[in-house]
Backbone as XML, in Angstrom:
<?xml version="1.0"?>
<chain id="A" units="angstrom">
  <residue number="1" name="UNK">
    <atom name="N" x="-7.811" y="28.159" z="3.416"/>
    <atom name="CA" x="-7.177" y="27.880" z="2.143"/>
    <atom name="C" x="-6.224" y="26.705" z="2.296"/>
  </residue>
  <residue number="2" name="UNK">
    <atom name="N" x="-6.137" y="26.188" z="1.806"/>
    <atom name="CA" x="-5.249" y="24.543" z="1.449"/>
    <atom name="C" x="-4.273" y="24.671" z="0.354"/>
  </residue>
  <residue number="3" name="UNK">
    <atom name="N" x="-3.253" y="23.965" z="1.243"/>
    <atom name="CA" x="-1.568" y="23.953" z="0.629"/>
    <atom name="C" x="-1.917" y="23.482" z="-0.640"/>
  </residue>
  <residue number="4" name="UNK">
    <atom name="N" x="-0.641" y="23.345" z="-1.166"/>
    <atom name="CA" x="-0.308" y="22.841" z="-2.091"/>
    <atom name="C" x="-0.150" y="21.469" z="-1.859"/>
  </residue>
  <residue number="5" name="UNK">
    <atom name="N" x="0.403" y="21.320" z="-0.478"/>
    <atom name="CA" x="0.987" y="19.957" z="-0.199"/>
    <atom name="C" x="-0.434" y="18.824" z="0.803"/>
  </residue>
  <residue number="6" name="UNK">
    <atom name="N" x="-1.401" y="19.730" z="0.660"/>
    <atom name="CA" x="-2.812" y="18.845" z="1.229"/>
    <atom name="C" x="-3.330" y="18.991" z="-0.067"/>
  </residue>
  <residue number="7" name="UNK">
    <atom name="N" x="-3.809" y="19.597" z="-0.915"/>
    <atom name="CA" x="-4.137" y="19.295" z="-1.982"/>
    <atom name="C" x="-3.795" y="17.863" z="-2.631"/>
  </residue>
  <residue number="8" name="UNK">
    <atom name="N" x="-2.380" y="18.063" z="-2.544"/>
    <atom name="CA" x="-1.471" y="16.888" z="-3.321"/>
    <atom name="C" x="-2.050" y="15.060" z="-2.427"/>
  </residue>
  <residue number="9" name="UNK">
    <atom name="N" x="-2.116" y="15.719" z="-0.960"/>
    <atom name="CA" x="-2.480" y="15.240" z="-0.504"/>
    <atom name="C" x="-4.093" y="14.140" z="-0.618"/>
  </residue>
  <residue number="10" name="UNK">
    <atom name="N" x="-4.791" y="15.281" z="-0.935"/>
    <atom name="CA" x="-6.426" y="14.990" z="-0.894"/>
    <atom name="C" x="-6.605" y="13.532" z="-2.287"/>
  </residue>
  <residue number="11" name="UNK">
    <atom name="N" x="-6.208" y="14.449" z="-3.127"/>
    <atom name="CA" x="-5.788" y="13.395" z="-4.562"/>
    <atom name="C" x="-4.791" y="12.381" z="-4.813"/>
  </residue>
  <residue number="12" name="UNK">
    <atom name="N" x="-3.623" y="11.954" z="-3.837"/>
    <atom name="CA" x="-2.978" y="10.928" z="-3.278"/>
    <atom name="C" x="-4.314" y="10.045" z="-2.460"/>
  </residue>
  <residue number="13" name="UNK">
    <atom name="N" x="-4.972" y="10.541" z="-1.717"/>
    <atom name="CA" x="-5.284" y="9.296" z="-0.850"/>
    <atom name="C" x="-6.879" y="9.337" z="-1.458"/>
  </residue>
  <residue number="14" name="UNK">
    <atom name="N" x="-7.507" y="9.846" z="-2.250"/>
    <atom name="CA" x="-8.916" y="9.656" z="-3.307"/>
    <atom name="C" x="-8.483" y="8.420" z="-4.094"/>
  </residue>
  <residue number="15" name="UNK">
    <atom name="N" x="-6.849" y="8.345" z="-4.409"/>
    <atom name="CA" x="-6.692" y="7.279" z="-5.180"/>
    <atom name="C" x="-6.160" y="5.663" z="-4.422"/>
  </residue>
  <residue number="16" name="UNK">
    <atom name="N" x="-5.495" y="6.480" z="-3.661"/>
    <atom name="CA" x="-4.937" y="5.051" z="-3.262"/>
    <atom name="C" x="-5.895" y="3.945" z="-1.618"/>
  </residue>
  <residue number="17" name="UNK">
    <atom name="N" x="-6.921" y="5.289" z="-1.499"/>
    <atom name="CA" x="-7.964" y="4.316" z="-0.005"/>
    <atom name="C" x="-8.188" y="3.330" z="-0.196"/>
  </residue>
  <residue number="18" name="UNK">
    <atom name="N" x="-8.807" y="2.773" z="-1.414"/>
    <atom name="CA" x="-10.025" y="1.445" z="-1.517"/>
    <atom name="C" x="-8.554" y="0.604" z="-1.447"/>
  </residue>
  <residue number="19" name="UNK">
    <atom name="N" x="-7.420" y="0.213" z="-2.570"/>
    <atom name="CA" x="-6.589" y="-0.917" z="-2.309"/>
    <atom name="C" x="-5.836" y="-0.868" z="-0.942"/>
  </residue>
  <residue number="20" name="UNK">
    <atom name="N" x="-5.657" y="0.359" z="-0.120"/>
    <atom name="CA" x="-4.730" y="0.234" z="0.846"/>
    <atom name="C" x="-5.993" y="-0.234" z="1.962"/>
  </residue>
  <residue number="21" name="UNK">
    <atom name="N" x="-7.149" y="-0.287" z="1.772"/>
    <atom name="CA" x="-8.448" y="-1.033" z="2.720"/>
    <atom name="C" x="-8.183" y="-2.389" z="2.713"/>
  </residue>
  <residue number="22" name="UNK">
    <atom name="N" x="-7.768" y="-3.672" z="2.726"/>
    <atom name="CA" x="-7.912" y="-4.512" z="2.038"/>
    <atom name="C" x="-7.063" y="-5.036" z="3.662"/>
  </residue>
  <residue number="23" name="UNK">
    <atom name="N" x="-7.984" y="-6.447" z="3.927"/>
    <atom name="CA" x="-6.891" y="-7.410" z="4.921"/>
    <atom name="C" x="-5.438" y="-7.372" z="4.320"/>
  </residue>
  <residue number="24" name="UNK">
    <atom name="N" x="-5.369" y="-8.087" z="3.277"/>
    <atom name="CA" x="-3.763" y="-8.501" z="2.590"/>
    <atom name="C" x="-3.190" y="-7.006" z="2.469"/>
  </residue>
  <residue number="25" name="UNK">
    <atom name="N" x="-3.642" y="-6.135" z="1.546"/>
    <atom name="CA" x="-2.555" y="-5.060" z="1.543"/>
    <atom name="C" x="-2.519" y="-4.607" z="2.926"/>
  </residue>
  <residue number="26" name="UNK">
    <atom name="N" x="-2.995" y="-4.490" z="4.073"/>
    <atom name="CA" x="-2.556" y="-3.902" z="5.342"/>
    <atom name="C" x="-1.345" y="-4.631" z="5.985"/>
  </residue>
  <residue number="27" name="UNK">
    <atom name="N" x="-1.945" y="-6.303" z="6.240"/>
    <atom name="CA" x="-0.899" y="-6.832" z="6.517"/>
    <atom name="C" x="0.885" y="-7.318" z="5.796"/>
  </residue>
  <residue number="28" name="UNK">
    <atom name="N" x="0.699" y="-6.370" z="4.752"/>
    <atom name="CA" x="2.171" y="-7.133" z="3.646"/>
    <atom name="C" x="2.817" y="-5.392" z="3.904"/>
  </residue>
  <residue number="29" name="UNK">
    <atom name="N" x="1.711" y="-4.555" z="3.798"/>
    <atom name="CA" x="2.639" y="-3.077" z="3.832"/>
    <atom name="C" x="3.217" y="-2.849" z="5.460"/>
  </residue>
  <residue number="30" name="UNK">
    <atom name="N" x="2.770" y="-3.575" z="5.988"/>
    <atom name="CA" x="3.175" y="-3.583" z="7.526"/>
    <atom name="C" x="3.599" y="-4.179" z="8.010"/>
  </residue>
  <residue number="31" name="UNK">
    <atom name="N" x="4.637" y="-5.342" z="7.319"/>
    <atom name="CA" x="5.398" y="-6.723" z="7.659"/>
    <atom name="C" x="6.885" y="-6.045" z="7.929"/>
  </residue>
  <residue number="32" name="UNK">
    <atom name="N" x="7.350" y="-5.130" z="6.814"/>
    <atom name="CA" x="8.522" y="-4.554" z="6.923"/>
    <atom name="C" x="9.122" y="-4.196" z="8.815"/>
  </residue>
  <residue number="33" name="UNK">
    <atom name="N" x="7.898" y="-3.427" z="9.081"/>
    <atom name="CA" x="8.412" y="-2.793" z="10.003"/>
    <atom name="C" x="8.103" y="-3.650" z="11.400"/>
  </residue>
  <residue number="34" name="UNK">
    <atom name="N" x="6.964" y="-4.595" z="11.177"/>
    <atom name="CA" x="6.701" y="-5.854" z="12.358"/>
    <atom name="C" x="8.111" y="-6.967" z="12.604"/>
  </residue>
  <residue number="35" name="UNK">
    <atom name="N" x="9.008" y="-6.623" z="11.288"/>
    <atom name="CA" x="10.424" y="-7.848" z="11.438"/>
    <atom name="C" x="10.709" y="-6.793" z="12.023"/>
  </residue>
  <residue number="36" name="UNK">
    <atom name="N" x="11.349" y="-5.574" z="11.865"/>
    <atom name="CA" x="12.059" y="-4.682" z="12.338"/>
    <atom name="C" x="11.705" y="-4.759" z="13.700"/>
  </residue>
  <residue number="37" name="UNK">
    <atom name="N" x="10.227" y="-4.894" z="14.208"/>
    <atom name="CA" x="10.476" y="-5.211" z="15.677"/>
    <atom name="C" x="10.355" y="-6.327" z="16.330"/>
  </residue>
  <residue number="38" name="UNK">
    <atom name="N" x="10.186" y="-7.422" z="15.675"/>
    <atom name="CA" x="10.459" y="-8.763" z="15.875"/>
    <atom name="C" x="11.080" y="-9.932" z="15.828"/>
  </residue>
  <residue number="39" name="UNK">
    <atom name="N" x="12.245" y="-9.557" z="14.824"/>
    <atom name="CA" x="13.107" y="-10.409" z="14.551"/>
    <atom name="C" x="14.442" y="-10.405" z="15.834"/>
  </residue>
  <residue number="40" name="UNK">
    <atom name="N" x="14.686" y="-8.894" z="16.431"/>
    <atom name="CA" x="15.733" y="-9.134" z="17.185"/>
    <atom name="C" x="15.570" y="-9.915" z="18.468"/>
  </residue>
  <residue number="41" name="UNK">
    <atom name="N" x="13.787" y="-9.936" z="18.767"/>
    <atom name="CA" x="13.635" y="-11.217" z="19.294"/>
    <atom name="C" x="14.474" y="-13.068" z="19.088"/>
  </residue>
  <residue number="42" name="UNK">
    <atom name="N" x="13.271" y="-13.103" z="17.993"/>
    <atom name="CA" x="13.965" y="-14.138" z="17.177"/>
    <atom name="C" x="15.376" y="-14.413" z="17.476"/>
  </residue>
  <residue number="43" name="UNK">
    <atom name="N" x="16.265" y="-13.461" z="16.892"/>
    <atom name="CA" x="17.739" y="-13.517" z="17.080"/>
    <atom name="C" x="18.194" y="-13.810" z="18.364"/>
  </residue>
  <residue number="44" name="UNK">
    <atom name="N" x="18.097" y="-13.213" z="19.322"/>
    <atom name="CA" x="18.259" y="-13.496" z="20.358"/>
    <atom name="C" x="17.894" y="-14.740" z="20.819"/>
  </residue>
  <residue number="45" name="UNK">
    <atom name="N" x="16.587" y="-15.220" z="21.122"/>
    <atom name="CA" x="16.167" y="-16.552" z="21.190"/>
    <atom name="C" x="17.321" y="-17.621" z="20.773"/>
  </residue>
  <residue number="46" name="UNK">
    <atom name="N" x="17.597" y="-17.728" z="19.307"/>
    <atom name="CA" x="18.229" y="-18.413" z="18.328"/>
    <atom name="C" x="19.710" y="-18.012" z="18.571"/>
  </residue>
  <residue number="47" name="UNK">
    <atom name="N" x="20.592" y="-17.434" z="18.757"/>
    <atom name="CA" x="21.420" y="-16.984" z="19.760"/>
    <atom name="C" x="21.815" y="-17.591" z="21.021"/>
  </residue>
  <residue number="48" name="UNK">
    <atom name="N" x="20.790" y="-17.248" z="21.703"/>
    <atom name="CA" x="21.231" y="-18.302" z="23.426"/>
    <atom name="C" x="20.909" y="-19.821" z="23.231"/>
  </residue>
  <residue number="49" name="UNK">
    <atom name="N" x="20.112" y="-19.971" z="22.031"/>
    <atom name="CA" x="19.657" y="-21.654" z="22.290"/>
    <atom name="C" x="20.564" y="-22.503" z="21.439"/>
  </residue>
  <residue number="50" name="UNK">
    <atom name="N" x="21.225" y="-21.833" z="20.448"/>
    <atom name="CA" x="22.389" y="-22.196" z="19.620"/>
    <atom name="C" x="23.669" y="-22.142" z="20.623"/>
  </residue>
  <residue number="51" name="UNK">
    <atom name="N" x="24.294" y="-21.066" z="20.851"/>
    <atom name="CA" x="25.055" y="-20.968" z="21.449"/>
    <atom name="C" x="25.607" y="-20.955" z="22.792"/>
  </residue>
  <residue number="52" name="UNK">
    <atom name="N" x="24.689" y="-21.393" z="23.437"/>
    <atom name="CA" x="24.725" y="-21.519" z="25.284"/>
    <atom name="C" x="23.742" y="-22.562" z="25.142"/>
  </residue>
  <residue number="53" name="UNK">
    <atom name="N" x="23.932" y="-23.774" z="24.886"/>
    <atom name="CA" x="22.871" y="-24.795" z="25.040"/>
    <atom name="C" x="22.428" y="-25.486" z="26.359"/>
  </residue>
  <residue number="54" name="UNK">
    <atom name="N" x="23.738" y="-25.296" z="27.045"/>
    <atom name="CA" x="24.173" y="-25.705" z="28.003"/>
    <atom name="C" x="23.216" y="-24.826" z="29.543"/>
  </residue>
  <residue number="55" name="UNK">
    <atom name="N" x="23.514" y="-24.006" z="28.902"/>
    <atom name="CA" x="22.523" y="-22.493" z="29.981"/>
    <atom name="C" x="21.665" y="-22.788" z="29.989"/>
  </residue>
  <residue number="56" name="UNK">
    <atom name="N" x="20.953" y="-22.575" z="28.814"/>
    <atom name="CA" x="19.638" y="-22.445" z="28.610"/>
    <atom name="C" x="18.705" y="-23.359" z="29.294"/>
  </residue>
  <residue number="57" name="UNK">
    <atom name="N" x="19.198" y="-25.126" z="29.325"/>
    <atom name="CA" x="18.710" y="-26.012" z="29.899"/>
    <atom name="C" x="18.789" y="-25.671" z="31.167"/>
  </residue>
  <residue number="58" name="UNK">
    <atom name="N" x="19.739" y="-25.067" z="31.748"/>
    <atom name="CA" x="19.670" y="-24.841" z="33.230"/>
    <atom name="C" x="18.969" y="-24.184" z="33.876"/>
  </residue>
  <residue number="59" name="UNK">
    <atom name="N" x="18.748" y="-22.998" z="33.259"/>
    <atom name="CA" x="17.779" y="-22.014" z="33.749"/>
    <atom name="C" x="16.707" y="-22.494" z="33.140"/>
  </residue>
  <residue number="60" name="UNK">
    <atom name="N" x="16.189" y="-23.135" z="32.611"/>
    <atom name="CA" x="14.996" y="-22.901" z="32.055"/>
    <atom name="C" x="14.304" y="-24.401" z="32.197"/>
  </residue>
  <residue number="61" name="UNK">
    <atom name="N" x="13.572" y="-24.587" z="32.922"/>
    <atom name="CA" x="12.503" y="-26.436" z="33.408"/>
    <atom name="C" x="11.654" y="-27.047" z="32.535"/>
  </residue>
  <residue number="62" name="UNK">
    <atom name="N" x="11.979" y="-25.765" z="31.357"/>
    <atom name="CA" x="11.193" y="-26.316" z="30.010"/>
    <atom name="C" x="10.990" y="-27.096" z="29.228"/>
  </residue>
  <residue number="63" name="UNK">
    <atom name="N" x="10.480" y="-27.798" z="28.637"/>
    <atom name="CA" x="10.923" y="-28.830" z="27.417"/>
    <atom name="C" x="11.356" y="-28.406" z="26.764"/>
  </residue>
  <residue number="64" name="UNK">
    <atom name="N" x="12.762" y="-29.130" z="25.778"/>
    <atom name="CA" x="13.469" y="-28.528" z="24.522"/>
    <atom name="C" x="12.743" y="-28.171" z="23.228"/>
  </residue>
  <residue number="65" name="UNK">
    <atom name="N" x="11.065" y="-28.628" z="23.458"/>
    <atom name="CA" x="10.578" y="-28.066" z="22.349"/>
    <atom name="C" x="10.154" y="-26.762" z="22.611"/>
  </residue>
  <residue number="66" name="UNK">
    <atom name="N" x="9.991" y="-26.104" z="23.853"/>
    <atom name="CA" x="9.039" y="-24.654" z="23.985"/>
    <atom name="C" x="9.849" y="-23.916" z="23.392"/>
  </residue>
  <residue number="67" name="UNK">
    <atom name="N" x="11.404" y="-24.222" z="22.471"/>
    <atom name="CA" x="11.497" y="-22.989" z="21.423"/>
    <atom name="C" x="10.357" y="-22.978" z="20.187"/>
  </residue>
  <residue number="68" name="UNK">
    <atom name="N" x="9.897" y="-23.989" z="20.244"/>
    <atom name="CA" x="9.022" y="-24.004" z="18.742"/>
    <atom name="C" x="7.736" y="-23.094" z="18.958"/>
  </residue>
  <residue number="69" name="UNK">
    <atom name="N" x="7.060" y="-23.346" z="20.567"/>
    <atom name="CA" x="6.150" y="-22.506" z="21.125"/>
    <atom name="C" x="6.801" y="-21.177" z="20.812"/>
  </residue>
  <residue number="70" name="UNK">
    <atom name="N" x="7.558" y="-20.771" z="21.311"/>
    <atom name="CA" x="8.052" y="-19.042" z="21.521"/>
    <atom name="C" x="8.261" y="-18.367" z="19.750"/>
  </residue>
  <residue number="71" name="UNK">
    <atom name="N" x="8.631" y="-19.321" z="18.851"/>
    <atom name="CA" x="8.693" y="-18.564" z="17.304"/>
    <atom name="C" x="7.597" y="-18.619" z="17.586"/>
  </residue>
  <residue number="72" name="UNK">
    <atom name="N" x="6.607" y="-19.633" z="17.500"/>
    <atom name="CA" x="5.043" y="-19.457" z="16.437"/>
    <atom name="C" x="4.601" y="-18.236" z="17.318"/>
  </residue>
  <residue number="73" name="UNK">
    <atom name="N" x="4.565" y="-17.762" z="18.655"/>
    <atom name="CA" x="4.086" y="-16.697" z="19.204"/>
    <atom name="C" x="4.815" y="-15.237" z="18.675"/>
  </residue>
  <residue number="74" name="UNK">
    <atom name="N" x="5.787" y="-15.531" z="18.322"/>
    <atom name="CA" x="6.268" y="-13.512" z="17.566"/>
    <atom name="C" x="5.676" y="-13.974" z="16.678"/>
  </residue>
  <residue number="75" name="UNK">
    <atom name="N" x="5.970" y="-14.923" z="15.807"/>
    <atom name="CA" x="5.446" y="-14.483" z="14.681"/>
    <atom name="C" x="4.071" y="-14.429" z="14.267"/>
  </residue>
  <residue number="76" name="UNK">
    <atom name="N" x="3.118" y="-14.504" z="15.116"/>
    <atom name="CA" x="1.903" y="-14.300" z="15.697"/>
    <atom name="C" x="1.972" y="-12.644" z="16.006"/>
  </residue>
  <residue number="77" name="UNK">
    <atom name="N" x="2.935" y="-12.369" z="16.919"/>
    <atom name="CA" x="2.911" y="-10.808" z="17.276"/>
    <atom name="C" x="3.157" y="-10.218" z="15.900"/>
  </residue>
  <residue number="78" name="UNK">
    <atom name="N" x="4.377" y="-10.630" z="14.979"/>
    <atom name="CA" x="4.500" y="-9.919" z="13.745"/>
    <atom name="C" x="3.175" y="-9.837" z="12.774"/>
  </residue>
  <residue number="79" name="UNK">
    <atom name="N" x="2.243" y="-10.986" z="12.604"/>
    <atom name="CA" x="1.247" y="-10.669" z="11.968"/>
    <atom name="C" x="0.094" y="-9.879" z="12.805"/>
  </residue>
  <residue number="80" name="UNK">
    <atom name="N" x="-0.190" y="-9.468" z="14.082"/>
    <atom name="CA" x="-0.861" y="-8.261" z="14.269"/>
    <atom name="C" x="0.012" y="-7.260" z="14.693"/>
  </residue>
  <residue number="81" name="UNK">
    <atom name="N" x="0.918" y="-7.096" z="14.957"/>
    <atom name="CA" x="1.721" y="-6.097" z="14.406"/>
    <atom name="C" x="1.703" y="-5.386" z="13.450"/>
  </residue>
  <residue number="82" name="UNK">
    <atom name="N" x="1.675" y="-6.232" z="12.669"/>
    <atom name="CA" x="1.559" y="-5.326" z="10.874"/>
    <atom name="C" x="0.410" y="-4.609" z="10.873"/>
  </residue>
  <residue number="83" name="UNK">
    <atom name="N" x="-0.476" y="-5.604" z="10.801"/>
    <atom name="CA" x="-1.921" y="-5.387" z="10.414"/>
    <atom name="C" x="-2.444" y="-4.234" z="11.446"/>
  </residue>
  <residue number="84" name="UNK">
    <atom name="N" x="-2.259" y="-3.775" z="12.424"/>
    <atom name="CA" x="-3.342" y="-3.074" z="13.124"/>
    <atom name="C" x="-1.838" y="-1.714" z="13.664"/>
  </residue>
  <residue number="85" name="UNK">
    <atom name="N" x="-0.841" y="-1.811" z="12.589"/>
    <atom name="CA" x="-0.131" y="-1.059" z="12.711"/>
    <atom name="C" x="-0.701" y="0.199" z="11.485"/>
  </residue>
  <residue number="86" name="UNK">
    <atom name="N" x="-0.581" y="-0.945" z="10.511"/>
    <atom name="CA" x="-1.088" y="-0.405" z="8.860"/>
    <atom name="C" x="-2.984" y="0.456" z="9.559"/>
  </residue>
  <residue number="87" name="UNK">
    <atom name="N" x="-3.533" y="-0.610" z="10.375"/>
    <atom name="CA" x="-4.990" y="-0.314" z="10.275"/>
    <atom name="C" x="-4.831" y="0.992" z="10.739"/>
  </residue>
  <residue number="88" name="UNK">
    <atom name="N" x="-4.118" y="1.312" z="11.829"/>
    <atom name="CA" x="-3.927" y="2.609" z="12.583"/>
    <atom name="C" x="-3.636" y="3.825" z="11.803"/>
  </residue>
  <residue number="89" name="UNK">
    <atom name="N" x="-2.577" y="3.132" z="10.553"/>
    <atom name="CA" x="-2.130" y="4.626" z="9.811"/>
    <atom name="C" x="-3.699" y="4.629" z="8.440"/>
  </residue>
  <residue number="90" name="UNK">
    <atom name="N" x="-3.347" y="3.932" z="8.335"/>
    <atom name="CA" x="-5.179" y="4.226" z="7.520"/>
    <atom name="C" x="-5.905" y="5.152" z="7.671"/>
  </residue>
  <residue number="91" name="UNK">
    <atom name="N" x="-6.408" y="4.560" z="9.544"/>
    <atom name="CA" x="-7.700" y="5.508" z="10.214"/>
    <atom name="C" x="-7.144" y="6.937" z="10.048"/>
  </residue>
  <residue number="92" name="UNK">
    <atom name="N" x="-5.683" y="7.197" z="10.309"/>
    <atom name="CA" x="-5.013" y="8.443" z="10.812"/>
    <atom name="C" x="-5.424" y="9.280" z="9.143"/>
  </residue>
  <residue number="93" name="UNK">
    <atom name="N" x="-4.842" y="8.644" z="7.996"/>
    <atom name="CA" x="-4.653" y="9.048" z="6.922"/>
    <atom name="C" x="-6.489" y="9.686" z="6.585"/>
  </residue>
  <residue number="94" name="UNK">
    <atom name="N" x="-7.294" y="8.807" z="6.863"/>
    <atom name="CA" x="-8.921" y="8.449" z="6.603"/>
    <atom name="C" x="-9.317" y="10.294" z="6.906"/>
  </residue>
  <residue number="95" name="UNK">
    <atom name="N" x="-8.986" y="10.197" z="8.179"/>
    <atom name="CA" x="-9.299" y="10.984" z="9.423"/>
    <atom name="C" x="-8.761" y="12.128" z="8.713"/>
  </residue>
  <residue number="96" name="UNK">
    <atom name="N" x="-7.510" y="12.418" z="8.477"/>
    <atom name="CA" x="-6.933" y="13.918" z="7.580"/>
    <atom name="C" x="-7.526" y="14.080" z="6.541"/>
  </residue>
  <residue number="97" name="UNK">
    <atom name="N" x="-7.767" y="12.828" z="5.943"/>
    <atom name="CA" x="-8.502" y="13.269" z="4.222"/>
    <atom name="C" x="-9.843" y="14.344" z="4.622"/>
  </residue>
  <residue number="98" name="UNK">
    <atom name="N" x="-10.782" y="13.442" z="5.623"/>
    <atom name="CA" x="-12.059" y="14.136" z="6.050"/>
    <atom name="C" x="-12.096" y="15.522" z="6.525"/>
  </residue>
  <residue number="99" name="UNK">
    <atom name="N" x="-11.196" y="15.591" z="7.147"/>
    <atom name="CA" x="-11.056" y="17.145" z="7.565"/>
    <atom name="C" x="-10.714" y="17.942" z="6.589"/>
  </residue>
  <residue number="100" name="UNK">
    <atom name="N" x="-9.090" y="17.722" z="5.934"/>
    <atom name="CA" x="-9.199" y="18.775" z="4.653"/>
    <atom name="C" x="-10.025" y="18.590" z="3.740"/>
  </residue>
  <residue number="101" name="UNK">
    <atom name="N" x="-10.686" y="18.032" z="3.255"/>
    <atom name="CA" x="-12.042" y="18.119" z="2.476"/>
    <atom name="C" x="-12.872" y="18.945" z="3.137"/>
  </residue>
  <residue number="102" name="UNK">
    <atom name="N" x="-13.127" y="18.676" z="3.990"/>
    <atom name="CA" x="-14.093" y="19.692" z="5.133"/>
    <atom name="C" x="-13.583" y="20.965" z="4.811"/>
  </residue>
  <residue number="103" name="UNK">
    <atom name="N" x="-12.330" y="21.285" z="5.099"/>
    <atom name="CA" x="-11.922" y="23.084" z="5.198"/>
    <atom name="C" x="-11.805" y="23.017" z="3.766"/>
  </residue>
  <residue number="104" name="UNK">
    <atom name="N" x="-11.813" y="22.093" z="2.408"/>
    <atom name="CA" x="-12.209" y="22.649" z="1.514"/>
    <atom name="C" x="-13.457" y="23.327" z="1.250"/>
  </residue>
  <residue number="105" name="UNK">
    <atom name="N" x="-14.350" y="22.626" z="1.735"/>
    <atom name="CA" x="-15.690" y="22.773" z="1.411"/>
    <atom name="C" x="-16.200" y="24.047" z="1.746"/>
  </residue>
  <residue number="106" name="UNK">
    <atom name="N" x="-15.410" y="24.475" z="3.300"/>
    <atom name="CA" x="-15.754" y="26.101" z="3.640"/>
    <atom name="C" x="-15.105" y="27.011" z="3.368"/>
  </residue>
  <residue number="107" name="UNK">
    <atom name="N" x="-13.676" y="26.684" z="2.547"/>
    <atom name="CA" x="-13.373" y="27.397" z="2.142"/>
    <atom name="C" x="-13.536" y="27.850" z="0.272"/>
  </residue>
  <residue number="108" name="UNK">
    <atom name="N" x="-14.369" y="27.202" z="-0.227"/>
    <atom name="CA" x="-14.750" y="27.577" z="-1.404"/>
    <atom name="C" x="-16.543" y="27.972" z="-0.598"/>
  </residue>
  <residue number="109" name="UNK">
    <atom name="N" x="-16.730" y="28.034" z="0.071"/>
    <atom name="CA" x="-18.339" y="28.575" z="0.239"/>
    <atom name="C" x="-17.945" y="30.357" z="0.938"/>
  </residue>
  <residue number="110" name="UNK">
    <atom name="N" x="-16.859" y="30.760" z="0.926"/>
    <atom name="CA" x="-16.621" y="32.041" z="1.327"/>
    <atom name="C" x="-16.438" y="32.797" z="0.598"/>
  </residue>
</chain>
């Protein structure tokens, strides 16, 4: 027998699968939480290279442009971040719908 709250469930995600399928809606519903783990990168970066300019050249044999290399790479991580963060809760969501449908199905054949 099935809750109240998988029920609610089953008919939440009958409606909302096909737009939350979509390249763009995966990657924009999953940007929130890709800054959340990518920006304190960023900050940091932007941080020591602002404010210890002096350091940074020392330790580091780099050219003064490989900060431009190191953004375009998070924010590279932030866009599959999102996307195969979102893809993951999808499959997860996909995956529960199928099953409680399933124990619906045997449980109205009893």
């Amino acid at each position: 027998m099935l809750s109240e709250k998988d029920k609610d469930f089953i008919i939440y995600w009958e409606k909302e699968k096909d737009s939350r399928n979509t390249f763009s809606a995966k990657l924009i519903q999953g940007l929130p939480m890709a800054a959340l783990f990518c920006v304190p990168i960023l900050l940091f970066i932007a941080a020591v290279y602002l404010f210890f300019p002096e350091w940074y050249t020392r330790v580091s044999s780099r050219l003064p442009g490989s900060i431009t290399t190191i953004v375009i790479a998070v924010i590279i991580c932030i866009l599959f971040f999102s996307y195969f963060r979102m893809q993951y809760k999808w499959e997860s969501n996909e995956q529960l719908y199928k099953e409680l449908k399933q124990k619906a199905a045997q449980s109205n054949k009893k």
